[in-house]
C-alpha positions in Angstrom: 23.8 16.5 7.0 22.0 13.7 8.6 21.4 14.4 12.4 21.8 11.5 14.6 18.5 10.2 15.6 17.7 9.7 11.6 21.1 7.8 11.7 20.2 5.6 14.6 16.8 5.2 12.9 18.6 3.9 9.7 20.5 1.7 11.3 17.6 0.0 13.3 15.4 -0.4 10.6 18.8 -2.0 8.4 19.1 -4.5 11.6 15.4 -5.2 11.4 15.8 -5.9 7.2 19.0 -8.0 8.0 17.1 -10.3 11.2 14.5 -10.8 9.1 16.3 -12.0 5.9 18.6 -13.9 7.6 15.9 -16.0 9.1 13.7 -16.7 6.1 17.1 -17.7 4.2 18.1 -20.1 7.1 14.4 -21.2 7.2 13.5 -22.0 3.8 17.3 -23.5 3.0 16.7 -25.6 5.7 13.8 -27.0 4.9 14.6 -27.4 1.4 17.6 -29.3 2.4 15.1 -31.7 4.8 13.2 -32.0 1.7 16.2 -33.2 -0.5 17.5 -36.0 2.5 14.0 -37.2 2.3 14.0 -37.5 -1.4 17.1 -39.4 -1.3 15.6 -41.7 1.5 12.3 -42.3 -0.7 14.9 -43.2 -3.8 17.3 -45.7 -1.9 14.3 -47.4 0.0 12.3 -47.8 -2.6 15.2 -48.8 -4.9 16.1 -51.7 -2.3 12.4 -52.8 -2.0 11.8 -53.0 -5.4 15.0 -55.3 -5.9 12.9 -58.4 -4.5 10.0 -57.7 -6.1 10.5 -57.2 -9.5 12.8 -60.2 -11.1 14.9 -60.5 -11.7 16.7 -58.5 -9.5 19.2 -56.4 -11.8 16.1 -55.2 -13.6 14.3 -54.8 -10.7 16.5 -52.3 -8.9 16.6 -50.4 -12.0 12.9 -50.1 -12.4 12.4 -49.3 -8.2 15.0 -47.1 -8.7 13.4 -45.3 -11.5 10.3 -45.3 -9.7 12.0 -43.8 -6.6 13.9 -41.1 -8.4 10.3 -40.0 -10.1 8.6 -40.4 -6.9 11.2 -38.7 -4.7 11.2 -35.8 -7.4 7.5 -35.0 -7.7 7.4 -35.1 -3.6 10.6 -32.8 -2.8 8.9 -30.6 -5.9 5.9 -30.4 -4.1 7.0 -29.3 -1.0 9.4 -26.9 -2.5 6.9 -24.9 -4.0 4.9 -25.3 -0.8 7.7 -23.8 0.9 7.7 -21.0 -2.1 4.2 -20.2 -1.2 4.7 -19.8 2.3 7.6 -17.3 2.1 5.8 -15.5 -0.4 3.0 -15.5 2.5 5.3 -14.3 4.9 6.4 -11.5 3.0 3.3 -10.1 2.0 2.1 -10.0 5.5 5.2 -7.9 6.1 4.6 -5.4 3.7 0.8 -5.2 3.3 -1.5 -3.2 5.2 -4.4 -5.5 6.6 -7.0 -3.2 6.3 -6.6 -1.1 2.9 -4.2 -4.3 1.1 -2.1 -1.4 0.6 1.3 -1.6 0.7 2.4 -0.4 4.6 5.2 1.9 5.8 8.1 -0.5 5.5 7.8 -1.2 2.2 7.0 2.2 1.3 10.3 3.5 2.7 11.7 0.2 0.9 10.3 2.1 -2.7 11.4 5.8 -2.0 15.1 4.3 -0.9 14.8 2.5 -4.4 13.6 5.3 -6.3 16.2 7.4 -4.6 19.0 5.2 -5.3 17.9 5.5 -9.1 17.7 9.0 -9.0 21.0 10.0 -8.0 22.1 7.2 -11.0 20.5 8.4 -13.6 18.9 11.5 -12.6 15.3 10.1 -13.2 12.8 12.7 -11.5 9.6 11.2 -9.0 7.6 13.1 -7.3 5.2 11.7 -4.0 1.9 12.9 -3.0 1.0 13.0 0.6 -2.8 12.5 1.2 -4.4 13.3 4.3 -8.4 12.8 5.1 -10.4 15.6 6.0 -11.8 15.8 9.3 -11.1 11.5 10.1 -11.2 12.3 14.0 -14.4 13.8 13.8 -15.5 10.7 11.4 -14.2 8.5 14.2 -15.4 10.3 16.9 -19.1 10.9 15.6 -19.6 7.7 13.6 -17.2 5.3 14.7 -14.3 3.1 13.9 -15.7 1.0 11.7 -17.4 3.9 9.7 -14.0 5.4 9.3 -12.3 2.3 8.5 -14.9 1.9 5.7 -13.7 5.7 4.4 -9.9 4.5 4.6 -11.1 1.4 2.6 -12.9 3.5 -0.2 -10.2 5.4 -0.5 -7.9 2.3 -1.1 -10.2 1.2 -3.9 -10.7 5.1 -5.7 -7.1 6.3 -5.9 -5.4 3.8 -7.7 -7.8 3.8 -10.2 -7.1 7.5 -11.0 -3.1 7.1 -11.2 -0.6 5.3 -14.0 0.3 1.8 -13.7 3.8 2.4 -12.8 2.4 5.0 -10.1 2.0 3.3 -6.0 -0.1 3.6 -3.1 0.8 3.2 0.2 -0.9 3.7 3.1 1.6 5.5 6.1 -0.6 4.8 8.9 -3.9 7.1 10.7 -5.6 8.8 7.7 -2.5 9.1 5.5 -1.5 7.7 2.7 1.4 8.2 0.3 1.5 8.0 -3.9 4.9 7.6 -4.9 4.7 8.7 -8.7 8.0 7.7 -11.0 9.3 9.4 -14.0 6.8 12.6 -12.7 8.9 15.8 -12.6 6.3 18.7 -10.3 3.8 19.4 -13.2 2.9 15.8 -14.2 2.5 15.4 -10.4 0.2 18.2 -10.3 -2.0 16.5 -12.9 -2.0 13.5 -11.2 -2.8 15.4 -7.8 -5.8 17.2 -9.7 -7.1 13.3 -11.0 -7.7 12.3 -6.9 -9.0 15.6 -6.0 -11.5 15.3 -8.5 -12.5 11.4 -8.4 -12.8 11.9 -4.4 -14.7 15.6 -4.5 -18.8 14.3 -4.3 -17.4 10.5 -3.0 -19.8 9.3 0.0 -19.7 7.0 2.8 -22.6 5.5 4.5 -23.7 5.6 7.8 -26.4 4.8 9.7 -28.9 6.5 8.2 -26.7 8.9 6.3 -24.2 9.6 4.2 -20.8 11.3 4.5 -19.2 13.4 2.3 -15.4 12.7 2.2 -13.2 15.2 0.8 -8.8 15.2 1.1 -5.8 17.5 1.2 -2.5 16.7 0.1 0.8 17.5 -0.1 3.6 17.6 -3.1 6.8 17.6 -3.7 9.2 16.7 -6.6 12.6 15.1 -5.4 15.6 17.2 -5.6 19.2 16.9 -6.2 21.4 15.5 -2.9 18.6 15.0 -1.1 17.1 11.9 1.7 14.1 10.3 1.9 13.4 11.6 5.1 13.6 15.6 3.7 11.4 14.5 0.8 8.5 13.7 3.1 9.0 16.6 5.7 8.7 18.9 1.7 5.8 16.9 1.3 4.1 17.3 5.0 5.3 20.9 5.1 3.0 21.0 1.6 0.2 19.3 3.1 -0.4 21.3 6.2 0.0 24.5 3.8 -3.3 23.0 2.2 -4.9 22.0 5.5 -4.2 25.7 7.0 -6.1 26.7 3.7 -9.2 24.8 3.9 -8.9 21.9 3.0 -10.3 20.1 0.3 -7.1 20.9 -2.0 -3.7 20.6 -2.1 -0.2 22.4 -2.2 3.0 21.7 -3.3 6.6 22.6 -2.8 9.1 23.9 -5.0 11.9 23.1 -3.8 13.5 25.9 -2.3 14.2 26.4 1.1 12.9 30.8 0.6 9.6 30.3 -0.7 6.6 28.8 1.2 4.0 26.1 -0.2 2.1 27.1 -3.4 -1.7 25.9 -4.2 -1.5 23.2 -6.5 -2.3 24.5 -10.1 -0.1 24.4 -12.9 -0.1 27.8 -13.9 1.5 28.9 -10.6 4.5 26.7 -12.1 5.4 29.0 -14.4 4.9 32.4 -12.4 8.0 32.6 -10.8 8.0 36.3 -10.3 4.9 36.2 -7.9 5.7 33.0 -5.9 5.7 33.7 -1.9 8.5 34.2 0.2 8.3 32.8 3.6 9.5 37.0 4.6 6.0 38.1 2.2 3.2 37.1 4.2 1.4 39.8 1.7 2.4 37.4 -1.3 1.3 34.2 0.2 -1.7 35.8 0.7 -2.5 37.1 -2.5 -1.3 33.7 -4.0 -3.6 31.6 -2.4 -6.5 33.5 -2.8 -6.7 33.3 -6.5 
């Protein structure tokens, strides 16, 4: 069941999606229209003028006509494409995060309702990775804005370059950022979640006359059947606090089933089944994570 605050949220952020299209539709037909009438303007006028001075005349409005058609053509052609670019503008500034050139929130939600959507179609698994920097307000607080936005950025640049081609990055806002990973059932996620702990372990920032050591946490979780978007991320937060509660510097995942807590993030607890904690075996849990 979806409780109501999720439903109102939906059907804000569906008004939003709607406003928006609606105006760049109206906006760019518009103009492309303008652009036609104009055409048509350049062709008659020039068609007309041409008539007295080109003779004789019959040939002469065909040739100004000619001459107007091309001329009206290339113009309207130019401006359509102009008007191409500038939508294309438009949207990426929507959906791209100034500072990281990450893809933002909005269209992250816009991918995990897509992958969803295929999902429940034809039953292809993804998995999402929720990454979290270690310590940020202390980075912030210590070094200062810009020095954290310059972590943030070098993060931007260092964990696409460890994930598939098909794989995305988004950043969700703060110090968080979100790797949706298609066609990844839990363990290919978990090898992918290994890759970006390992490329960021020893990464360093500089300040000043320092440098900082920047480590992550993150969180996993593999989409299950029947379920939304928004319970895929809470899996996934649920995951990462597990790991931040743990210290740091790692990552957990979830399995999926509403009995059993978080598990550290290494394949082999996969396939132990038998010793995977209970959230009523604090004793489990324990033992678990400190192997």
């Amino acid at each position: 069941m979806i409780d109501p605050e999720t439903r109102v949220a939906r059907y804000f952020i569906a008004i939003e999606r709607h406003i928006m299209n609606r105006y760049l539709n109206s906006h760019f037909s518009a103009k492309y229209i303008l652009l036609r009438i104009v055409a048509a303007s350049c062709i008659v006028c020039i068609g007309v003028g041409m008539v007295y001075l080109l003779p004789p005349y019959s040939t002469g409005f065909v040739n100004g006509g000619s001459i107007g058609l091309i001329l009206g053509f290339l113009v309207s052609e130019k401006w359509r494409r102009d008007a191409e670019t500038e939508k294309t503008k438009l949207l990426e500034v929507a959906t791209t995060d100034p500072l990281t050139r990450l893809g933002n929130r909005r269209l992250m939600e816009s991918e995990l309702f897509r992958r969803l959507a295929i999902h429940r179609r034809y039953g292809t698994p993804f998995s999402v990775l929720l990454i979290d920097v270690d310590h940020f307000k202390s980075i912030n607080d210590n070094h200062g804005h810009d020095i954290g936005d310059r972590v943030l950025q070098a993060l931007a640049r260092t964990i696409p370059a460890t994930l598939r081609d098909v794989d995305l990055l988004f950043r969700m806002g703060g110090e968080e950022f979100l790797a949706v990973l298609p066609d990844a059932p839990l363990n290919n996620a978990v090898i992918a979640a290994n890759r970006i702990q390992e490329s960021i372990n020893g990464m360093v920032v500089a300040s000043n006359d320092r440098l900082l050591s920047i480590t992550v946490s993150q969180g996993l979780a593999e989409v299950q059947c029947h379920e939304e978007v928004e319970s895929l991320l809470k899996r996934a937060d649920q995951a990462l606090y597990a790991a931040k509660r743990n210290g740091r510097n790692t990552f957990f995942m979830d399995l999926g089933q509403p009995d059993l807590d978080p598990v550290p993030g290494n394949i082999a607890a996969l396939n132990d089944t038998e010793h995977r904690p209970s959230r009523n075996d604090s004793n489990a849990a324990q033992t678990l994570v400190s192997k």
